[in-house]
C-alpha positions as CSV (number, residue, x, y, z in Angstrom):
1,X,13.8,-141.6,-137.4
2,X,15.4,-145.0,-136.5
3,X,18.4,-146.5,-138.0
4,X,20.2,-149.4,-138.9
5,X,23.2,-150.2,-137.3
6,X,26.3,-151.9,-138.9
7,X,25.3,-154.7,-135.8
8,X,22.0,-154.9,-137.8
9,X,20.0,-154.0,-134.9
10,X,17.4,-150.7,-136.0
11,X,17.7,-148.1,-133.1
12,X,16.2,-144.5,-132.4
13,X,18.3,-142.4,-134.7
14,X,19.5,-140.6,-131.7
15,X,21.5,-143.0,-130.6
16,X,23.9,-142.0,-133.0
17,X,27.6,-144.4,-133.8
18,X,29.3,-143.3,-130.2
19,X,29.5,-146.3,-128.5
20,X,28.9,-144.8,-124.8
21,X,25.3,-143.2,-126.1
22,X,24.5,-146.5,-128.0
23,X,25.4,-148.3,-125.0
24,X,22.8,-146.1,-122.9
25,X,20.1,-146.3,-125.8
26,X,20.4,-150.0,-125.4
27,X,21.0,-150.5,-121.9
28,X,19.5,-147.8,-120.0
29,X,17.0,-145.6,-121.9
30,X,13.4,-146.4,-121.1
31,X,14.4,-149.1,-118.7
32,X,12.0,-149.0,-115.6
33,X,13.9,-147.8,-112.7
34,X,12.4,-147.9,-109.3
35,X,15.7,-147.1,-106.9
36,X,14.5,-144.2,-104.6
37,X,18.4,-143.0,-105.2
38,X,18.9,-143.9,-108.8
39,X,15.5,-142.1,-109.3
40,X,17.0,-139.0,-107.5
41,X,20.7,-138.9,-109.9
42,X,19.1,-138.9,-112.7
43,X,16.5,-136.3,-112.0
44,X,19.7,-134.0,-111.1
45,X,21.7,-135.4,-114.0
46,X,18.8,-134.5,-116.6
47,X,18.7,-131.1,-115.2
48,X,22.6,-130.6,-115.5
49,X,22.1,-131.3,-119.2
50,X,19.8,-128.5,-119.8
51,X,21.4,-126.6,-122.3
52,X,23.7,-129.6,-123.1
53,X,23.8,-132.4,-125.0
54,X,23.5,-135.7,-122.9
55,X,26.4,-137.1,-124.7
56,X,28.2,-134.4,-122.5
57,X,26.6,-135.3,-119.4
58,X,27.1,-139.7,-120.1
59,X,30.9,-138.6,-120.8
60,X,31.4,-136.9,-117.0
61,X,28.6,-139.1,-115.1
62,X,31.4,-141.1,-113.7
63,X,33.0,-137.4,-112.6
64,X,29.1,-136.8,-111.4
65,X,29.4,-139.4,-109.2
66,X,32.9,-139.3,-107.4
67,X,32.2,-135.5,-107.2
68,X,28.4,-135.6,-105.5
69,X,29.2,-138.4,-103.3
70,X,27.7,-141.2,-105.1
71,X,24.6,-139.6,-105.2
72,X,23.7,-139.7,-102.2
73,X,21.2,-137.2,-101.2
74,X,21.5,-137.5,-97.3
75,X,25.3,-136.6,-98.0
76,X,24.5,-133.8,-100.7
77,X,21.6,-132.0,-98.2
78,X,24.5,-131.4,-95.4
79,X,27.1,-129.3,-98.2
80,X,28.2,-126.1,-97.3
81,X,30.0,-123.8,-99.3
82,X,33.5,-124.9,-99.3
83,X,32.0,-127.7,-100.7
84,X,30.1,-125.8,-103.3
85,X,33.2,-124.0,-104.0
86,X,35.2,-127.2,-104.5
87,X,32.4,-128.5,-107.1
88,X,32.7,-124.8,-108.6
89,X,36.6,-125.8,-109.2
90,X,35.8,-129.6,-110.1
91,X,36.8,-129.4,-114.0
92,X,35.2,-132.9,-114.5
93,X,31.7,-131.9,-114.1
94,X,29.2,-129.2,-115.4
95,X,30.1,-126.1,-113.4
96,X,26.9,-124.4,-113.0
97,X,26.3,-122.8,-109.5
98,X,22.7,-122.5,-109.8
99,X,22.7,-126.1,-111.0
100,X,25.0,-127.0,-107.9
101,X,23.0,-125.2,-105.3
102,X,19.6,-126.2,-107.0
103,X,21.6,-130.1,-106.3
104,X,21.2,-129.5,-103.0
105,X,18.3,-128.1,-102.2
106,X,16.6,-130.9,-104.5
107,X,18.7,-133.0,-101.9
108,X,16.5,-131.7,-99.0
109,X,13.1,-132.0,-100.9
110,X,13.9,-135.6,-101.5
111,X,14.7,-136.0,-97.8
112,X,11.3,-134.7,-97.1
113,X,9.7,-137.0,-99.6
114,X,11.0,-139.7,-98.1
115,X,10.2,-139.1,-94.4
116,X,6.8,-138.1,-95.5
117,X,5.6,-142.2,-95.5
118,X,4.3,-141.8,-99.0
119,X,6.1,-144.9,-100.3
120,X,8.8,-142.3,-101.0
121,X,10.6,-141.4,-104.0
122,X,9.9,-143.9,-106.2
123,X,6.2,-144.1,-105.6
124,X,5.4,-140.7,-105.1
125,X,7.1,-139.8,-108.7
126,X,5.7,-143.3,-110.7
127,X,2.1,-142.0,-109.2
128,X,2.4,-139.4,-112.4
129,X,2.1,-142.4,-114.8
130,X,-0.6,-144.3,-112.2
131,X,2.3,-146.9,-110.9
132,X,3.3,-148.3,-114.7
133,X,4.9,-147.6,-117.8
134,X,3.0,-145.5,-120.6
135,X,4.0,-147.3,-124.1
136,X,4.0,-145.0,-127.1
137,X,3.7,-146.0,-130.6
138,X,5.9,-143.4,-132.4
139,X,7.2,-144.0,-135.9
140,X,9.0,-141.0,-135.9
141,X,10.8,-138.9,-133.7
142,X,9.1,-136.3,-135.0
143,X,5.9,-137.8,-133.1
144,X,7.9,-137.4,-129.9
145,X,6.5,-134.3,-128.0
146,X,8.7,-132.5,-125.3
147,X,6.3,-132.6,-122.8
148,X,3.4,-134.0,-121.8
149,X,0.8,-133.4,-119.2
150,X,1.9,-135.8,-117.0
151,X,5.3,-134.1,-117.1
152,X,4.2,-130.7,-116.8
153,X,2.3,-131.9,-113.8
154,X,5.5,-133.5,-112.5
155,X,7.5,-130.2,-112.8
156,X,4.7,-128.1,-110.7
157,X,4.7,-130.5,-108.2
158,X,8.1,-131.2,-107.8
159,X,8.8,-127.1,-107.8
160,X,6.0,-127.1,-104.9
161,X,8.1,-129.4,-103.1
162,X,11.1,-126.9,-103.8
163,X,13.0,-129.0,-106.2
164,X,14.5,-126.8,-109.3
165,X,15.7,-127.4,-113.1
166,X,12.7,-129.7,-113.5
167,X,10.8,-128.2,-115.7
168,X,8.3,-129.9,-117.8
169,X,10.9,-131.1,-120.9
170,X,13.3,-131.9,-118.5
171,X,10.7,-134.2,-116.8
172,X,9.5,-135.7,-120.0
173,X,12.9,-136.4,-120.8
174,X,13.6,-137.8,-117.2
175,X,10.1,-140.3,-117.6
176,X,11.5,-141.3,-121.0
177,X,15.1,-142.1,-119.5
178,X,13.9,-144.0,-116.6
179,X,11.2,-146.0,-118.5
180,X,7.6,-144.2,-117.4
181,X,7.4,-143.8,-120.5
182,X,8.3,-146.2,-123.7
183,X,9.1,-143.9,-126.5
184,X,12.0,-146.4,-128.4
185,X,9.9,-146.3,-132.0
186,X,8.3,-148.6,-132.7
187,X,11.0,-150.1,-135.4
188,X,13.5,-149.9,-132.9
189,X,14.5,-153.7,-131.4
190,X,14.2,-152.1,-128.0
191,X,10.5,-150.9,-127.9
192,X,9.5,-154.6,-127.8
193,X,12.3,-155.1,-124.8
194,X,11.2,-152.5,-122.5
């Protein structure tokens, strides 16, 4: 359900009062991104949070990014395991080896994406929603599925490729955050915005 903030703005009631998640919810969520990088963090961030909330994962993404090298996948393909074991010890992140290691790896499938001349990253995962944003018309959270089968044909694709943690809710949730899909309610002042 949405609700009204003391600012009087409505919002998706899962924004909640903290002012880093309402910050994201207004600023971030559902917001088309197109950066072949940016694309790339945030597919490894959403599958950090499995098992998480995101809360946890907004309060350390500044940790995420001092620790993984900004992101930067050409860096992240070429860790070995003293730096895997130094992630391991990093306090400031999620420490999940298999999420870690799947980091990497996911690091090298992008590489491969984008020496493949597809249009790269971007391209290749916005071709799952035909190149533009799908706009919902939920009322209700409860409307909101977990997946969808553009989402669970992301995840087999992207596990073809040899990425891992993207299953199909963690790509629904990944199209939602980076705006392939609109699914702010409808009452919500963003769903008119993005």
């Amino acid at each position: 359900m949405s609700r009204l903030h003391p600012d009087g703005r409505t919002r998706c009631g899962w924004s909640g009062d903290e002012p880093i998640y309402v910050a994201y919810h207004d600023e971030e969520w559902g917001v088309p991104e197109w950066d072949d990088q940016a694309l790339y963090e945030k597919l490894i961030l959403d599958g950090f949070q499995a098992g998480l909330s995101w809360l946890t994962i907004l309060r350390k993404r500044d940790n995420f990014r001092a620790a993984f090298d900004g992101f930067d996948p050409a860096v992240i393909a070429g860790y070995d395991d003293s730096k895997v074991e130094a992630l391991m010890a990093d306090a400031g992140i999620v420490r999940n080896r298999a999420k870690i290691l799947a980091t990497v790896g996911n690091a090298r499938a992008w590489l491969a994406i984008m020496e493949n001349g597809d249009g790269g990253f971007r391209d290749y995962l916005w071709s799952f929603v035909d190149g533009a944003p799908k706009v919902n018309r939920w009322r209700s959270t409860d409307q909101v599925p977990a997946e969808t089968p553009e989402s669970q044909a992301m995840s087999k694709d992207l596990k073809q490729r040899g990425f891992r943690f993207c299953g199909p809710t963690i790509c629904y949730a990944f199209m939602q955050a980076v705006g392939m899909v609109n699914d702010h309610l409808v009452d919500c002042f963003r769903h008119g915005e993005v």
